[in-house]
N, C-alpha and C positions, 0 to 999 in steps of 0.2 A: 593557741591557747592550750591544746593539747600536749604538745611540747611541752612551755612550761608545767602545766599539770602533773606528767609524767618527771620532769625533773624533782620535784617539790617531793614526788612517794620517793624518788631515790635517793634524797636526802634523810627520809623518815626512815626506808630501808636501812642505812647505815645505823641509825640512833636505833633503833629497835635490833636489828639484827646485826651486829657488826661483825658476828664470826662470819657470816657471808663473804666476807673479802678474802677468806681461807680456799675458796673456790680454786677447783683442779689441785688442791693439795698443796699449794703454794705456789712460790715463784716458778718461771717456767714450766708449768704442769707440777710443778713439785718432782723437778729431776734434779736432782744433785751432780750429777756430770754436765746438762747443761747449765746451768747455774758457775760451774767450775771453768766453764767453758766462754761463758759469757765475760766473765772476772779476766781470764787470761789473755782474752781479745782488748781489752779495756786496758788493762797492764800493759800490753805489750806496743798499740797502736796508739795508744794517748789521745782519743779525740777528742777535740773542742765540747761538742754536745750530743745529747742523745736522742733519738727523733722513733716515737711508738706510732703504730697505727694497728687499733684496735685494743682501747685502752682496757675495755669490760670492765672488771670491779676494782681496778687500780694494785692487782694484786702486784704484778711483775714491777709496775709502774714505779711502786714506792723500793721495790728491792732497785732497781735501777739507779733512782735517786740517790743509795745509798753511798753512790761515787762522787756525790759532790758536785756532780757536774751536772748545766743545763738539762733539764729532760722536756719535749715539746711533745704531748700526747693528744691522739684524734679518738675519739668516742662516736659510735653514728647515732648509738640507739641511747636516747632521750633520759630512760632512768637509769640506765647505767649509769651514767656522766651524772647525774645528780651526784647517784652512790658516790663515783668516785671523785668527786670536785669535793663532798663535804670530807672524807678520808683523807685528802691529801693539802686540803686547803693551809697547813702547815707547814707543808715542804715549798717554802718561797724559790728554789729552783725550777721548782716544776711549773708547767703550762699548758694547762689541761683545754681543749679547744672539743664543742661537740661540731659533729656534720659530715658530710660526707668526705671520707679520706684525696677523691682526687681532687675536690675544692681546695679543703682547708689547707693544704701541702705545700700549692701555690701559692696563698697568702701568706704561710710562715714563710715558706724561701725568699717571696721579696719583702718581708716583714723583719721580723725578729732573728732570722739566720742566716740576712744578705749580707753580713761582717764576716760570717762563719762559710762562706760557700766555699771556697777556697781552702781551709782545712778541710780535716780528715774528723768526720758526721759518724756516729755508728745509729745506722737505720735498724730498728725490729718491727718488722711487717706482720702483722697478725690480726688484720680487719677482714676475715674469711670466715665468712657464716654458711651464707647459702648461694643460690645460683648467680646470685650479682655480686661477682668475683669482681675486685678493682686492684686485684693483685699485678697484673700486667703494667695498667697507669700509673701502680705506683712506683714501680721501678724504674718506669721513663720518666717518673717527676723527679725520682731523688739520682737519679746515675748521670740526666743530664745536668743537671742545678749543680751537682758537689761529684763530679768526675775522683773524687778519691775518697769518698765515702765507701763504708763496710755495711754490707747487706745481711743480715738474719731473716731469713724466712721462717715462720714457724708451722706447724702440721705439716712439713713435705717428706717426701719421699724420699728413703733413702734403696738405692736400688740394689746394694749389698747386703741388707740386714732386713729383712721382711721381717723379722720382730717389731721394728718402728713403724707406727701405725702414722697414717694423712688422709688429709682432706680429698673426697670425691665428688663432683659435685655434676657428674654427667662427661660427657662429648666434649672435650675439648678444655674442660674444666677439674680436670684433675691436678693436684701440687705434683707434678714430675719432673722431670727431666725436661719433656719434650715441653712442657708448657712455659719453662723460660728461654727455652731455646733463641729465642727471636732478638731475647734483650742480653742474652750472653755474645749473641755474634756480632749484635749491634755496637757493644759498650767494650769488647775485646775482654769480656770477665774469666778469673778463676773460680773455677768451680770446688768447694771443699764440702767436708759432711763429718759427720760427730767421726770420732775412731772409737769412742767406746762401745761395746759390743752391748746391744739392747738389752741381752739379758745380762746385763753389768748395770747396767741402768734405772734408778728408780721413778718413783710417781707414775705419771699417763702413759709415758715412752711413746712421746708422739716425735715424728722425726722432723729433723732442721734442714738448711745449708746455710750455706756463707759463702756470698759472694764479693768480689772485688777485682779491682783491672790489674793487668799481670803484672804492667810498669809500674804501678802503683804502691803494692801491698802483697806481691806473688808469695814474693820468697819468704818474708815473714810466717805468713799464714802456713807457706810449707814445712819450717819450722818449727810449727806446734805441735805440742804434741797430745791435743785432743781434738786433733784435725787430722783429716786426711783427703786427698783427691779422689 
């Protein structure tokens, strides 16, 4: 009952406050090189559909959208997903799902993206609030289900540019290097990071990567040029 309850104000959230969905200054934090960044990943790699977790106020969600292409988004928290189901309730691409990211992941892949597993997914993981991190399961849900799916992690570290700011969340729970380590050796991933220089950067300047397997997507990705290893 709760739940619902809590969906129903983030419905009314939107009608009353909708500059709300302006939150972190727009689309990815309101950075204009990731945003630039995002668009040339999409251009360059053509994927089938686009797969969010951690949709919050649908701000990134609906820039996403703006490709045309399938978007499948996970909301955990109750009135967010109101907000953004009534915001978005017009973009018939999109597929806005509340609940917890390692749940609902499972049920799109053998649901609505068992046609699409076998193409090339671009994944953006950003369901990292506080110490119950599902950032690890989520990489073994979408690496194993779509072996040539493209990974965006967002608040991580970038370990050249300490201008770009990330999630800490304790022992072991930090966005680093070390904390994908396990699914980089498991899945044979490249590892890339913005090349723009944070203070070139605007909005939050919170930092990314992007991941993918070498046989897969290597050399492209090395190719870009607002990428780099």
């Amino acid at each position: 009952m709760t739940t619902a309850r809590d969906q129903a104000l983030g419905v009314v959230d939107f009608i009353r406050f909708p500059a709300r969905g302006s939150a972190w200054g727009g689309p990815f934090n309101g950075q204009p090189a990731r945003q630039a960044l995002f668009r040339q990943l999409i251009n360059r790699l053509g994927p089938a559909a686009i797969i969010e977790t951690g949709t919050f106020l649908g701000t990134t969600t609906a820039f996403m959208a703006e490709t045309g292409l399938p978007v499948f988004t996970v909301e955990g928290d109750p009135r967010n997903f109101g907000f953004a189901k009534a915001r978005l309730w017009r973009q018939r691409q999109v597929t806005i799902r509340h609940g917890d990211s390692r749940e609902v992941l499972p049920l799109l892949f053998d649901g609505p993206l068992r046609p699409l597993r076998e193409q090339i997914l671009f994944a953006y993981l950003d369901a990292h609030w506080d110490a119950d991190l599902p950032l690890a399961e989520e990489l073994e849900i979408v690496l194993s289900r779509c072996p040539a799916a493209i990974v965006m992690i967002d608040d991580f570290q970038v370990p050249f540019d300490p201008g770009y700011e990330y999630d800490d969340y304790g022992v072991g729970k930090a966005l680093t290097p070390a904390y994908i380590a396990p699914a980089v050796a498991a899945h044979e991933l490249e590892v890339f990071y913005p090349s723009t220089p944070s203070c070139e950067e605007g909005g939050a300047r919170r930092g990314c990567v992007v991941l993918a397997k070498l046989d897969a997507h290597g050399g492209e990705l090395a190719s870009m040029s607002l990428l780099r290893r």
